[in-house]
NUMI-733885 format. One line per 8 residues: number of its first residue (from 1); for each residue x, y, z of C-alpha. Coordinates in steps of 0.2 Angstrom, whole numbers, padded with zeros to 4 digits, always signed. Example, Ala and Ser with C-alpha at 12.3 -4.5 7.8 and 13.67 -1.06 7.14 Angstrom:
BEGIN
1> +0062:-0022:+0039  +0068:-0005:+0036
! end
This chain:
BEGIN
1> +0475:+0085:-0172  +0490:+0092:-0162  +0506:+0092:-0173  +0524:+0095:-0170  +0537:+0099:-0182  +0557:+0095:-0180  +0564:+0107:-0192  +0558:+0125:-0197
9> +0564:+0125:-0216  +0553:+0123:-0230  +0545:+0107:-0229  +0540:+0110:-0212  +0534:+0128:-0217  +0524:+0120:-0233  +0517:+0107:-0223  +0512:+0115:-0207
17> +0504:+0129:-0216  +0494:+0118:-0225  +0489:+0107:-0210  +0485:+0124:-0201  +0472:+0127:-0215  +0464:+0109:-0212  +0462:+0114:-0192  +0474:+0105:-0185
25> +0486:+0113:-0172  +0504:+0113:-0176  +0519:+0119:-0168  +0536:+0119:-0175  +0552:+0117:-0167  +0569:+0121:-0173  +0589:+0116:-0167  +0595:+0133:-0168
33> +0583:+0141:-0155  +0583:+0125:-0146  +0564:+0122:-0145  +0562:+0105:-0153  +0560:+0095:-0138  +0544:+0107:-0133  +0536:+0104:-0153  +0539:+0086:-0151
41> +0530:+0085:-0132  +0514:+0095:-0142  +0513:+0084:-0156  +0503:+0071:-0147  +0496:+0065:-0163  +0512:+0067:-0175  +0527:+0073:-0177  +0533:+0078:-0194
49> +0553:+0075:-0195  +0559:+0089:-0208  +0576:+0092:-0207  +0591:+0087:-0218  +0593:+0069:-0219  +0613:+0072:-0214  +0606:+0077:-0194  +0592:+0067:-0195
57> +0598:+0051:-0184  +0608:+0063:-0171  +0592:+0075:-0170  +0582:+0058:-0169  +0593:+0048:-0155  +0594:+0065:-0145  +0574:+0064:-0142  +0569:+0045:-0143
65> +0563:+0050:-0126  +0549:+0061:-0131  +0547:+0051:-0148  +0542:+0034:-0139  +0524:+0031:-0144  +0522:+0044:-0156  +0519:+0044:-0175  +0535:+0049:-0184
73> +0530:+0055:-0201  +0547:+0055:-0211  +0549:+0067:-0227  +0568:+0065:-0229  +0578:+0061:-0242  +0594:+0056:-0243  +0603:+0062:-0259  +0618:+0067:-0261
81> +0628:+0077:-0274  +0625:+0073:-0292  +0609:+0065:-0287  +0616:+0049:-0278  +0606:+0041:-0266  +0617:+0042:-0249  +0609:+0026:-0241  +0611:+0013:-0257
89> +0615:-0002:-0252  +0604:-0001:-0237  +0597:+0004:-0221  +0585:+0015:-0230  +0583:+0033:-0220  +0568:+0029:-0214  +0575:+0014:-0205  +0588:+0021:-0199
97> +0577:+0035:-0193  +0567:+0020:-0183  +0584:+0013:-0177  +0589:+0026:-0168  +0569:+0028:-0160  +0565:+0009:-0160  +0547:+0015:-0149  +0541:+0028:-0164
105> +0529:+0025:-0175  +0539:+0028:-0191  +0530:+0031:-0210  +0538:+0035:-0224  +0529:+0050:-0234  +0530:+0067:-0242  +0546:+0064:-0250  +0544:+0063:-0268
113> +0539:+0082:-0271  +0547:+0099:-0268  +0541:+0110:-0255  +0533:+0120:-0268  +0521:+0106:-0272  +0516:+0106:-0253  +0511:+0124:-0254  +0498:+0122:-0269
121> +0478:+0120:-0261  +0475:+0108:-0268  +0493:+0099:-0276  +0479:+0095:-0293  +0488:+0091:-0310  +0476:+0091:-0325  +0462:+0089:-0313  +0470:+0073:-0303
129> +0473:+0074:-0286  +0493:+0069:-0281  +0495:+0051:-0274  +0506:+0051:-0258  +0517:+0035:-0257  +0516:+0029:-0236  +0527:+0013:-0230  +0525:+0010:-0212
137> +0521:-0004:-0199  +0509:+0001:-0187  +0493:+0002:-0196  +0487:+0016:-0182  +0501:+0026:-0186  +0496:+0025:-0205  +0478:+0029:-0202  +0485:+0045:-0195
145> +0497:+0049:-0209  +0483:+0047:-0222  +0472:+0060:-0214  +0484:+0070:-0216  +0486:+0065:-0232  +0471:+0068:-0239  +0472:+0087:-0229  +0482:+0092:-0240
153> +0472:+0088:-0255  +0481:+0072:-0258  +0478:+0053:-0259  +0485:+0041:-0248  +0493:+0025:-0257  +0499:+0011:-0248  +0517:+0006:-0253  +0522:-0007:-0239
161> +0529:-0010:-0221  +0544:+0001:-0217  +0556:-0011:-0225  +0548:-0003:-0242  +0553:+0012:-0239  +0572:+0012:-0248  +0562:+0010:-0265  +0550:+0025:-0262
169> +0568:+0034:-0256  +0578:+0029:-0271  +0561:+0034:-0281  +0563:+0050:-0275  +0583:+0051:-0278  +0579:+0045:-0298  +0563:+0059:-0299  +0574:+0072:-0293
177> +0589:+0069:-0305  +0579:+0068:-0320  +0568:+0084:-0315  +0583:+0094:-0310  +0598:+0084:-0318  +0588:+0082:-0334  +0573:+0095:-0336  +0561:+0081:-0338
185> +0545:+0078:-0336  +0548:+0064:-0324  +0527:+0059:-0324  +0530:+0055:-0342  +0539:+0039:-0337  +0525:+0029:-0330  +0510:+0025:-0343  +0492:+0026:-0335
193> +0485:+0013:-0326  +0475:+0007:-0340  +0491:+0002:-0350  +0503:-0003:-0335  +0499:-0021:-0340  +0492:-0026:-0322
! end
């Protein structure tokens, strides 16, 4: 696949180097040096959205151009000092991020971990592979995302249309207060599938 990247920080870096690995070409674009339009125009295939949720709707707006058609893979998330989750109350960030680019191909996903799990080949804990939450509308566009997925040793898991994507958002604000807020081992909340009584 041809992938662009909006953003050069380290997401983008974790991700792009892991999607390099897997074959795929990837260019990444960043504000600063003013190349984010040219990443957007390479990646034909997908674009990866990893800047700070704060620029994400004004970087987003300023190329929905370019961004018509295309799969927007959206890793943001939108939390706040002391952990708040700076959309509560809704439009989640990822709809907010298909507002202002109403002809992309928006998914949710890569959002509940840090960069630093995206740089382990594979992201394996106690010999399970990490799951990878996706909410997006266009079943195409999602087909794309879980390749990708699964490229960087992961496992896709459907979560829902877009309008899903606020609980996978506020999932991500609630893992990261307890990991960093509270030092805990936030997996410990959820029992295994066998006991979750479904």
């Amino acid at each position: 696949m041809r992938i662009g990247i909006i953003g050069t920080g380290g997401m983008a870096q974790a991700l792009g180097t892991q999607w390099e690995r897997a074959g795929h070409e990837v260019v990444a674009g960043s504000r600063s040096r003013g190349d984010v339009r040219a990443a957007v125009e390479h990646g034909t295939d997908a674009v990866l959205l990893a800047v700070p949720y704060a620029a994400v709707v004004d970087v987003v707006a300023g190329l929905r151009d370019v961004l018509a058609g295309r799969v927007l893979i959206d890793c943001t998330n939108a939390v706040g000092p002391g952990f708040g989750l700076l959309t509560a109350g809704g439009p989640a960030a990822a709809e907010r991020i298909a507002a202002a680019a109403p002809a992309a191909r928006v998914v949710k996903a890569f959002n509940l971990c840090h960069e630093s799990v995206w740089r382990l080949t594979p992201p394996v804990f106690a010999g399970r592979p990490l799951a990878v939450p996706l909410c997006g509308d266009d079943e195409d566009a999602l087909t794309v995302v879980r390749e990708l997925v699964r490229d960087v040793g992961c496992v896709p898991l459907h979560a829902g249309g877009l309008d899903r994507a606020g609980l996978v958002e506020a999932t991500a604000a609630l893992l990261i207060r307890l990991w960093a807020g509270e030092g805990a081992d936030a997996q410990a909340i959820a029992p295994p599938l066998e006991f979750a009584g479904v």
